[in-house]
N, C-alpha and C positions, 0 to 999 in steps of 0.2 A: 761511912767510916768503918763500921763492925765489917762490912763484907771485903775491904781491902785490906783492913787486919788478918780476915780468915785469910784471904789469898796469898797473905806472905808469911802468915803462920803454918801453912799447909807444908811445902818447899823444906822450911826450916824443919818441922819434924820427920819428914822423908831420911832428910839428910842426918837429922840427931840418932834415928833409930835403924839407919839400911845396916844390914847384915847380914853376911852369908843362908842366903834361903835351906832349908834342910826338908826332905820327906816330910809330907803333908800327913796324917793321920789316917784318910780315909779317900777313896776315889772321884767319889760320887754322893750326892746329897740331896734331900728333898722336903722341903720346908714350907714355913709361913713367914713373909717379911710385912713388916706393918714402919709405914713412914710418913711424912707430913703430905705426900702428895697421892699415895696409892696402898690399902694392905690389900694383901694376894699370897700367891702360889708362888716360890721359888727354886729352882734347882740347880745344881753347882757341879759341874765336872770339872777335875783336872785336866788339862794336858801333861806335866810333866811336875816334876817338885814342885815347882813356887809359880805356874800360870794355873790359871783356870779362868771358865768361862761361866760367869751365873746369867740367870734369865729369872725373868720376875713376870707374871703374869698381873697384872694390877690392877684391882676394882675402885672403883672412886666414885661420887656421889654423882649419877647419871652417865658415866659411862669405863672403858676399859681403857687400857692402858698398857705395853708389854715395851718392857725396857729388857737390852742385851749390854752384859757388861763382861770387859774383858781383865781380869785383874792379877796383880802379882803380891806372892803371898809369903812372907817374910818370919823365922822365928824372932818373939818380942818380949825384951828384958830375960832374956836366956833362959826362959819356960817353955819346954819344948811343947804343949799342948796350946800355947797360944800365941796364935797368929795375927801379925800386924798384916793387913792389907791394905793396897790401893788400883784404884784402875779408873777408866773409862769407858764409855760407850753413848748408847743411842734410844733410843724412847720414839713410840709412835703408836700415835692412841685415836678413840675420838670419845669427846661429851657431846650428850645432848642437850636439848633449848631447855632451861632454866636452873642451869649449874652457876653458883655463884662463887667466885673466888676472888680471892686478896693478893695482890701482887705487890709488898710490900706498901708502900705508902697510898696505893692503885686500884681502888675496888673496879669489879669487873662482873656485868653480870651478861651471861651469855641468854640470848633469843633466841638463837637458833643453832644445830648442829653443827659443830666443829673440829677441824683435824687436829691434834696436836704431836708435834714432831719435834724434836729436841736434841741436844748433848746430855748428855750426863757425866759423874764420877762420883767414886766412891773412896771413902778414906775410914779404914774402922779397925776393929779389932775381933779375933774370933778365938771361944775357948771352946774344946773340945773336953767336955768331963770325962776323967779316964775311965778305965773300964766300962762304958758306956757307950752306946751311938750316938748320942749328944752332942749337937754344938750349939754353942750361944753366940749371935753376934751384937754387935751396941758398932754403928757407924754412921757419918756425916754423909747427906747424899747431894750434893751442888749441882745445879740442873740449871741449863737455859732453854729456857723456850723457843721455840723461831717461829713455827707457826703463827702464833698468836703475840707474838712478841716484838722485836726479845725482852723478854723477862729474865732475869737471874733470879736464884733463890736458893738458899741452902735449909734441908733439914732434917732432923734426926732421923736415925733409923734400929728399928731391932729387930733380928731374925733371931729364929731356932728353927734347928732343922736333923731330919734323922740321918745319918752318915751310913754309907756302906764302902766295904774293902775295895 
């Protein structure tokens, strides 16, 4: 029930808050993202005003994990420093034998090494402190599993990361 609520609560806020994308702050980025499924190493290029491309290098208890997300990057509540974002992409990792995780209602305990390859998206917000290289981000990350799955699962996320021109 809560995860078909999130999936028509998503839609709705795209559409409550789209608005003309403006000049992004900074070009290029490089940070720490920490989430329910992996924290690591992140980095963020633009392509143009309102795309950009992040990559997430991601450690997790017994193995790695590198998710690529493509996303579009929106000004929110008419604060030019902070960014409503959304996208999607792709994840492809492996754990080793005796990773234990929770798939919602689904405990799951691995014995032996395994690939995991997946969807992802990402729905969040980003402020850039001014005069500063600073960003802060706080976003949702909803992830299906295939490998191993499928599993759905959504969960928080927060990055900081240092911004350059």
């Amino acid at each position: 029930m809560k995860k078909t609520l999130l999936l028509l609560f998503i839609p709705a806020f795209l559409l409550l808050f789209q608005q003309k994308a403006s000049a992004q702050s900074y070009n290029y980025a490089v940070g720490l993202k920490f989430s329910g499924y992996e924290n690591g190493i992140s980095g963020k290029y633009f392509l143009n005003e309102g795309t950009a491309l992040e990559g997430v290098l991601g450690l997790r208890n017994h193995g790695l994990v590198i998710t690529g997300l493509y996303e579009k990057h929106q000004t929110a509540f008419n604060l030019p420093d902070l960014k409503f974002y959304y996208g999607f992409g792709a994840h492809v990792g492996a754990v080793g034998s005796g990773f234990y995780k929770r798939y919602g209602s689904d405990d799951e305990y691995y014995n032996s090494s395994t690939i995991l390859l997946g969807a992802d998206g990402v729905l969040g917000l980003e402020y850039v402190i001014p005069e500063s290289p600073i960003a802060i981000s706080v976003d949702l990350n909803p992830r299906l599993e295939l490998a191993r799955g499928p599993f759905f699962d959504i969960a928080p996320g927060l990055g900081i990361k240092y911004t350059f021109k």
